[in-house]
N, C-alpha and C positions, 0 to 999 in steps of 0.2 A: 624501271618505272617509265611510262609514257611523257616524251619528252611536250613541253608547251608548243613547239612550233609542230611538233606533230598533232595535238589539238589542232592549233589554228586550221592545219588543211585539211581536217575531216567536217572543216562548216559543219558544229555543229551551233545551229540559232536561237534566238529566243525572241518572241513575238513585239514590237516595238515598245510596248505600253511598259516592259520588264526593265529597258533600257537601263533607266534612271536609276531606277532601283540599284540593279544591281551593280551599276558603280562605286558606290559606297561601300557594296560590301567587297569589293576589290580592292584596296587601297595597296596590297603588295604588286600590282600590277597595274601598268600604265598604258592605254588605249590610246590612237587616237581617232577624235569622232567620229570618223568616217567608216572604220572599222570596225565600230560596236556593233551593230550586227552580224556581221560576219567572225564577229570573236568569242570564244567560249567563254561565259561567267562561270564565278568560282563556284556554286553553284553546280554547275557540270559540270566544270573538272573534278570538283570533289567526289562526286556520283560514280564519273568512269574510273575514275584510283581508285574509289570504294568497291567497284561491280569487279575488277580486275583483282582485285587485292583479295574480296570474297573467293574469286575462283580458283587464285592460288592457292586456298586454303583447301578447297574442295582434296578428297582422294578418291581415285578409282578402286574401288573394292569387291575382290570375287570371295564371295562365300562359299566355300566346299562342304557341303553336308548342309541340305537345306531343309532339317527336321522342327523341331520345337522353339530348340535352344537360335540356330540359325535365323527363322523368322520372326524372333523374338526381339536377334541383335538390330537386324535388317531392318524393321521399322524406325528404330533409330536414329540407325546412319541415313535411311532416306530422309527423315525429316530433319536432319542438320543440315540437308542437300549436298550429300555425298553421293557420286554413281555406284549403285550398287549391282553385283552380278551375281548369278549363283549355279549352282550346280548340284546334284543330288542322284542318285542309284533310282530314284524313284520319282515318278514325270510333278511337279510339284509346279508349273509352267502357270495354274489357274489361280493360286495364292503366289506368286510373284506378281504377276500381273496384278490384281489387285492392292501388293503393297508399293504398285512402280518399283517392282525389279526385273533385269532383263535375264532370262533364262534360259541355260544351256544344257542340253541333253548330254550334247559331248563334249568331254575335257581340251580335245583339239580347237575346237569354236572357241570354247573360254580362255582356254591360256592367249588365244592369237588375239585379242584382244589388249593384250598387254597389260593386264592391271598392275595397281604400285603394290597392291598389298594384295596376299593369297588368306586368306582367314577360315583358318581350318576348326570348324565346325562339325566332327565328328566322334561321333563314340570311342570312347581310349579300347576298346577290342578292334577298331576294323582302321583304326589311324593309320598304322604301318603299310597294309595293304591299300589303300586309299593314296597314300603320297605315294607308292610305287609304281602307282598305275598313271601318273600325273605327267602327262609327255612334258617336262622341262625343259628340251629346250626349244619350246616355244615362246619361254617366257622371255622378256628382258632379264638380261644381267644384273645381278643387284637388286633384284623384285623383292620385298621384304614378305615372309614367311611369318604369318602368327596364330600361333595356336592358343586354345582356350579351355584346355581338359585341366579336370580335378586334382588331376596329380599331376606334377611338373617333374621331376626327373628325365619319367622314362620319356617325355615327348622332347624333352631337353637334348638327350645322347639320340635317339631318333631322327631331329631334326639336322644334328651336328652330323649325322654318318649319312645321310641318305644326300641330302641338298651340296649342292657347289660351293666352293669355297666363298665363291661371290656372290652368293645369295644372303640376305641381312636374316635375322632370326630373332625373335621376340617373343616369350615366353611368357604367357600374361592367365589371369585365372578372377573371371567378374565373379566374387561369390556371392552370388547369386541368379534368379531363374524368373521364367515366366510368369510363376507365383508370389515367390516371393521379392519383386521388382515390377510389379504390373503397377504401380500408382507411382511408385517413384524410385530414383535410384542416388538420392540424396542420402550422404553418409554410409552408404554400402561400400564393403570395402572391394577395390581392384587391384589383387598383384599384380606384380611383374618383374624380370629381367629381361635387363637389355645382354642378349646372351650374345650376338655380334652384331652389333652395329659400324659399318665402316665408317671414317673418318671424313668423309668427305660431306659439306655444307649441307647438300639435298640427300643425301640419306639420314644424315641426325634429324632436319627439319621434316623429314619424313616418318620416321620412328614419333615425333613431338607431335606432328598434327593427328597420327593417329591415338596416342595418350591424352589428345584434348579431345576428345568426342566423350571421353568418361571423363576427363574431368567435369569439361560444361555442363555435364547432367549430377553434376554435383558427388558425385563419387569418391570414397575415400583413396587416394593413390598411396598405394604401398610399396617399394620399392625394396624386393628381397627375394634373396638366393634362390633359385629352386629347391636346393636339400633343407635351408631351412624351412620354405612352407612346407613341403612335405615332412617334415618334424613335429610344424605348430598346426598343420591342418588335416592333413589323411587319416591321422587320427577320430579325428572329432567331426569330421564328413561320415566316414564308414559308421558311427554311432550313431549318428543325427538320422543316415539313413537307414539303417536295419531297424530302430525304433520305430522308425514312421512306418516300414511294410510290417512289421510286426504288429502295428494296432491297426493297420490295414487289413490284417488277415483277418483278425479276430474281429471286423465287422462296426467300428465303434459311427455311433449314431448320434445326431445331435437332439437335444432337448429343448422344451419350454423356459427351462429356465436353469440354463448350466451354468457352472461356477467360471473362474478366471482360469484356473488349473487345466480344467476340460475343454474350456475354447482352446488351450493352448494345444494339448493334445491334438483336437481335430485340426487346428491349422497346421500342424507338423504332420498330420495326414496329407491333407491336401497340399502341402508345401511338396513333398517327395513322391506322392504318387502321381505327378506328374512327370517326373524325368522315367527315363526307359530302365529295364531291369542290365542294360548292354552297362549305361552307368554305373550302377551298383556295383556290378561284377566287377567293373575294371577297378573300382577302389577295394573291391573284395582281394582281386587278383596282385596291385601294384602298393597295397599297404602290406607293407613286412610284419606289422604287429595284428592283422586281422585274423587270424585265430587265436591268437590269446587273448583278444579282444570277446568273442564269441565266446569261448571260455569263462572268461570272467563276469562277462553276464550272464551267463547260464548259471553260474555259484555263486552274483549275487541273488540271483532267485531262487534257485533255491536254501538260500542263506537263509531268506527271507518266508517261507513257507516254514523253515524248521521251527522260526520263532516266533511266527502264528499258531503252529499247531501244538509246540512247546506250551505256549502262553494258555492254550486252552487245557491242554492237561493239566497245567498245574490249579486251574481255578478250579475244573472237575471234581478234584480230588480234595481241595480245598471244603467245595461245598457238600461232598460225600460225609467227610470226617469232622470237619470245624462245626459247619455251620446246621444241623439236623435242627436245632432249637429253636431258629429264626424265627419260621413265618408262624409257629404256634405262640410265641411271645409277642408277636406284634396284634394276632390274630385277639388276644386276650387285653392287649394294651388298646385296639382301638374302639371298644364302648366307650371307655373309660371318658379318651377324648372329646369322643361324640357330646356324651351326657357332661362334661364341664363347658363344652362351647353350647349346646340346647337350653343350656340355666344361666347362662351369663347374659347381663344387661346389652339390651339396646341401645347401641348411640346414634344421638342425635347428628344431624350434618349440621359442616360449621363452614364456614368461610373459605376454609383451605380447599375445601372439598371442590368448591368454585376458581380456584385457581388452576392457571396451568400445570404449573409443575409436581412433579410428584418426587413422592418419599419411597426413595426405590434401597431397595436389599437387595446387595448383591452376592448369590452363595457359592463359595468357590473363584475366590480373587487367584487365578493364575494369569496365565499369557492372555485369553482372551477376556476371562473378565476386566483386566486391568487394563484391555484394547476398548471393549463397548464404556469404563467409565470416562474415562476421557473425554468421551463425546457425551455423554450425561449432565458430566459436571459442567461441561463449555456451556451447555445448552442450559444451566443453571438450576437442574433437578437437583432435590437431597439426596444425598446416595450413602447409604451404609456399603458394610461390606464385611465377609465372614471367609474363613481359611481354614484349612489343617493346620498350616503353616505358618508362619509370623508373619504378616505380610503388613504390618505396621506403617515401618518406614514408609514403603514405594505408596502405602493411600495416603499418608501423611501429604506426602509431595503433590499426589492427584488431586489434593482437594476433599479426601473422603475418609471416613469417619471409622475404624473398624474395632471390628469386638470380637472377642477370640472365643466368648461361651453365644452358644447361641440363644440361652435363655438371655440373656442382655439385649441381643438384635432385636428377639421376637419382643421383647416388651419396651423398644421402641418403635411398635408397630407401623411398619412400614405400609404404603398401601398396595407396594407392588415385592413381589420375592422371586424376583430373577437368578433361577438356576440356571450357574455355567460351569456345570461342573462335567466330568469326563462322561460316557456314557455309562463305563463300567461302573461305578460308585454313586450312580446317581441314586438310587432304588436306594443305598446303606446311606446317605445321605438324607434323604428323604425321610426313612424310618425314624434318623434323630434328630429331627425337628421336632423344638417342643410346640406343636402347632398350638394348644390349647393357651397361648402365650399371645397366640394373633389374633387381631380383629376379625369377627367372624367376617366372611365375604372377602376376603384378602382375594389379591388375582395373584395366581401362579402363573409365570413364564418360562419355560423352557426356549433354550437355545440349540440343541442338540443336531447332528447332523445326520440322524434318523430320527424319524417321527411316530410310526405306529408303536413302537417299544413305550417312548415318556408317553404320549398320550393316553395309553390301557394305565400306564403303572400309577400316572396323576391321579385319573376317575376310579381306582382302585384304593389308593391311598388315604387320598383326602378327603374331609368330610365333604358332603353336596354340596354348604352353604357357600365353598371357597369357589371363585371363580376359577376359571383355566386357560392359557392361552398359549398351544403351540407354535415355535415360528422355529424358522432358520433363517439366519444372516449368512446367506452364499460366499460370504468373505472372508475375512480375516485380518490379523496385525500385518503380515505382508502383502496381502490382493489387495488390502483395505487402505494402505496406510497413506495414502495421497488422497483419496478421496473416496467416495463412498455412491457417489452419482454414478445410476445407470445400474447398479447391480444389484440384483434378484432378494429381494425380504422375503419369504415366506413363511404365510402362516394360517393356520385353521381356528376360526371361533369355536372352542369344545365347548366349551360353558361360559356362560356371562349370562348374569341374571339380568331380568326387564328392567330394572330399576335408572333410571337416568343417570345415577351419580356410576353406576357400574359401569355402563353403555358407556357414557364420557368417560372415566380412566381408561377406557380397556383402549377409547379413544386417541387420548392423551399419550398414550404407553407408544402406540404406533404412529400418531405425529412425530416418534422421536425420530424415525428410519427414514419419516416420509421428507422429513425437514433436511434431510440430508442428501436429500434427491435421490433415494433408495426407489428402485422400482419395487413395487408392492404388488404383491401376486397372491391372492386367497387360492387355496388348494386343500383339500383333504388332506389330512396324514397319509394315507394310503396312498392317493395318489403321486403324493412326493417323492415315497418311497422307491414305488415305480418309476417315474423318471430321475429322479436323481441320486440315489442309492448307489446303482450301480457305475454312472459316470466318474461318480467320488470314490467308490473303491479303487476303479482302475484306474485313476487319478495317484492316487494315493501309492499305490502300489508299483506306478511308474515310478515317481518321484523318490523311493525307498532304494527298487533296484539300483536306478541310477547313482542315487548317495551311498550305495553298498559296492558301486564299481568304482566310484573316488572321481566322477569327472569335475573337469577343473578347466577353467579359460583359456583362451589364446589371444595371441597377439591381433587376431584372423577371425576371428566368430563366424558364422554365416549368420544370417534368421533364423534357421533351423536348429542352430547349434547354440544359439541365445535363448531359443525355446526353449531347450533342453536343462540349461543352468537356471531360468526364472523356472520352471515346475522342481528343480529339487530345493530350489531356494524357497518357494511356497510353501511346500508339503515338511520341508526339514523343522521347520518353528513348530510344530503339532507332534504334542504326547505321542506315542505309541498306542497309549489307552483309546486315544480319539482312532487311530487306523484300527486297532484291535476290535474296538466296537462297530465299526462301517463291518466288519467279517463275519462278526457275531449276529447282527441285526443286519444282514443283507443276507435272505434267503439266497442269492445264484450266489453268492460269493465264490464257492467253491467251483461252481461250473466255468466261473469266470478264468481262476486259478487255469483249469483244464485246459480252458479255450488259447490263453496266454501259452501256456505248457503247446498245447498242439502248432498254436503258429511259430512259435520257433524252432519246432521240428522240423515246420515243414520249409521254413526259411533256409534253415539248415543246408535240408535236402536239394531243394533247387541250387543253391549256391555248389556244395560240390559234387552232384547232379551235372551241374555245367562245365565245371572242372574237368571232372571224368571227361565228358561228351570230347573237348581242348585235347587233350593226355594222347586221347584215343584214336583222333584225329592224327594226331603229329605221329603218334606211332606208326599206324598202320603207313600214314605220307613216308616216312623214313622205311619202314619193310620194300613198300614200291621202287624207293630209289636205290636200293642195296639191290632189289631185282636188278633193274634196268643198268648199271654199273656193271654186275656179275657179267650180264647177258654179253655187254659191251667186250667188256675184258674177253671174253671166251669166244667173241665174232675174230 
């Protein structure tokens, strides 16, 4: 530390008017008056301990391999005002300069420069050859070496066989990327080992001040083995990323109005189609469990298609054999209807009719209907509710009223009959409602997460006088269950008659989404279809694979691999009947199937495609030097 009398002969002053001032705040030091001016206030000594103190902190840092990941870190460390340098295969001179770094074509230039730290910012395929090409000893003794690849082992024994005994080595893995750390690096986690650090004062505090640059920015510090990250996380990398080039391939596109599931998807797109396919491979290449990984998702997909296409043959044949009698029974049953609600009295409007809330029937109390009454009831509507099932107890608890025969609901004539029931039973549902039990002009709601199916089957079903109103709630008990603000209500006015008091319910019915800060989006059924049909199958159908391959947490998550667990955590709360019906009522469903089918063949193929390419290299390198040897031996 700069001693005081070495202040005093660097005169530094301070203009007379400060004088007074600043003696007060001096009181550990004593002046005398002759010398206040020409004596530093505390004041400036504080300033020059602080500016010196800053500097100390500073590190000199050369970054080797100055790609995505490199100008990603680089922006960083300049703005903690750390000197940063770099180096890269490829002239990259015009983005240093712009991010104030200084840039070195050649390794000779850059090592002579002496930095404390080498930070090796390179693809896990061309590492090896990359430090070998590194004139060492150019560097100082004791230069600390840190790498930043996916997998740590192999840069672990790498760094341990090629570098000098006296070189320090720090094995460190930020998980995360340009994407997925562009707004902030708060709570993301940073392994590492300290795999040798020497014992001496300035190299710990040197190892220290480079693990504060990620702390500062808020970063979760993990401190652990290389073999165990590579245990808790090469795993769950290699998934995170073959998923994401997998919906990469097959083309996935954003919507007007996507659900929470499918944002997820496309951000796990854009999260991994930005690193190089160099990375992929190297976790393809240095994960030991990556083809039975590859494996295992190929069988849970096709696990997964058996029991889609199972499920349709058995209903086939269901309705080949069972069901011939249906639609001629109902076909006879529904004059009959007609003509009891066309002879039945006119009521008059009463009071209630003027109030807000409504007397809503809810048909089909499972997961989701028992997720929208909660908010019904909070909101202080009357809410019936109807089941296969007993669902007594759990409406008792909600607040809601339930009846096991549906002639008892319907002749508590509700003014709204909110169907939430699967898509497959909605139609056998429908048929036994004893509608002539309802006030004529009831509004029907549908919930369903296809629309052109309920909406033909409603205006087919029901008589004219009933209103109709299709919607979907883009959510769910888990996209939903914090709040409900900002995500997609959609719905088509099919019918609603002129009448004021209709207009108002049909009103009222959609205040209820709107009060919840539900974005409300009018759309055709058709057009729903069209955009969102297919994002919810493949939704859907990721969220299955992955729950059919068993993935499961780490201590280590990335973004990408937290994405992965909230969409099976999403999609797993949802019937089969729900995914089964997105199959059935999604015309491409099957092409979609294909498309999935073809991009992981073709993932397949690239990966050991690349493989080969590696093999076939080293072979023929090894024929060459078995030549060159022979020739030797035989001169």
């Amino acid at each position: 530390m700069m001693s005081f009398s070495a202040l005093q002969s660097s005169k530094i002053r301070l203009p007379p008017s400060s004088v007074s001032h600043s003696l007060h705040r001096s009181s550990l030091l004593t002046f005398n008056t002759q010398d206040t001016l020409d004596a530093p206030q505390a004041s400036d000594y504080e300033a020059v301990i602080n500016d010196r103190f800053q500097k100390r902190k500073k590190l000199k840092i050369a970054i080797v391999g100055f790609g995505n990941f490199g100008q990603f870190l680089a922006k960083t460390l300049v703005r903690q005002g750390h000197k940063v340098l770099a180096h890269s295969i490829s002239d990259c001179s015009d983005i240093a300069r712009t991010l104030g770094v200084s840039f070195f074509t050649d390794t000779h230039d850059l090592c002579e420069e002496h930095p404390e730290v080498v930070l090796l910012c390179t693809s896990i395929i061309s590492t090896e050859s990359v430090l070998r090409l590194l004139p060492l000893q150019k560097l100082k003794r004791s230069t600390l070496f840190v790498d930043v690849l996916s997998v740590k082992e192999f840069p672990k024994k790498l760094l341990l066989q090629i570098l000098p005994s006296e070189f320090d080595v720090l094995c460190t893995h930020p998980m995360f990327g340009p994407e997925s750390g562009k707004d902030s690096w708060k709570g993301l986690p940073f392994v590492y080992e300290k795999v040798r650090i020497r014992d001496e004062e300035s190299n710990i505090s040197r190892c220290e001040k480079f693990l504060d640059i990620f702390a500062q920015e808020g970063c979760r510090m993990v401190e652990m083995s290389c073999a165990e990250h590579d245990k808790e996380a090469a795993g769950s990398q290699f998934i995170t990323h073959t998923i994401g080039r997998i919906l990469e391939k097959v083309g996935l596109e954003s919507t007007s109005i996507n659900t929470k599931g499918y944002e997820t998807l496309l951000n796990l797109v854009e999260n991994t189609s930005g690193d190089s396919f160099d990375l992929y491979f190297g976790l393809f290449m240095y994960n030991k469990n990556a083809i039975e990984q590859l494996e295992r998702l190929l069988m849970a997909f096709e696990s997964l298609k058996k029991q889609l296409f199972g499920h349709s043959h058995d209903i086939l044949r269901k309705q080949l054999f069972e069901n011939v009698g249906d639609i001629e029974a109902y076909n006879q049953l529904k004059p009959v209807i007609l003509e009891i609600l066309q002879n039945g009295n006119e009521l008059q409007h009463d009071h209630f009719e003027k109030r807000k809330k409504l007397k809503i029937a809810i048909v089909g109390f499972g997961n989701f209907g028992q997720f929208l009454a909660k908010t019904l009831v909070r909101q202080g509507h009357h809410v019936l509710a109807h089941s296969i099932s007993d669902c007594s107890d759990m409406a008792r608890k909600l607040g809601v009223s339930f009846f096991t025969d549906t002639e008892d609901l319907c002749e508590e004539h509700p003014e709204v009959v909110l169907l939430c029931t699967s898509i497959l039973s909605t139609e056998a549902v429908l048929k036994s409602l004893p509608l002539q039990k309802l006030k004529r002009s009831t509004l029907f709601v549908d919930v369903l997460s296809v629309k052109e199916f309920p909406r033909k089957l409603l205006l087919q079903i029901l008589p004219s006088e009933f209103d109709v109103l299709c919607t979907h709630p883009m959510f769910g008990p888990e996209s939903g269950k914090d709040s409900w603000k900002g995500l997609p209500f959609v719905y088509e006015k099919v019918r609603i008659g002129d009448e004021e008091s209709r207009i108002s319910r049909y009103e009222k019915f959609l205040d209820i989404f709107a009060q919840e800060g539900c974005r409300l989006v009018e759309m055709s059924c058709a057009e729903h279809d069209r955009e969102a049909a297919g994002s919810q199958f493949i939704t859907h159908t990721m969220g299955r694979i992955l729950e059919k391959f068993g993935i499961k947490s780490t201590s280590i998550n990335t973004k990408g691999y937290e994405t992965l667990l909230n969409l099976v955590k999403n999609t797993s709360g949802d019937s089969f009947d729900l995914y089964y019906g997105l199959f059935m009522y999604y015309k491409n469903a099957m092409e979609q199937l294909e498309r999935l089918d073809m991009a992981f063949e073709s993932l397949k193929i690239q990966l050991f495609g690349n493989l080969h390419d590696i093999l076939r290299k080293q072979r023929s390198g090894n024929a060459e030097g078995i030549k060159i040897v022979a020739s030797q031996n035989n001169g």
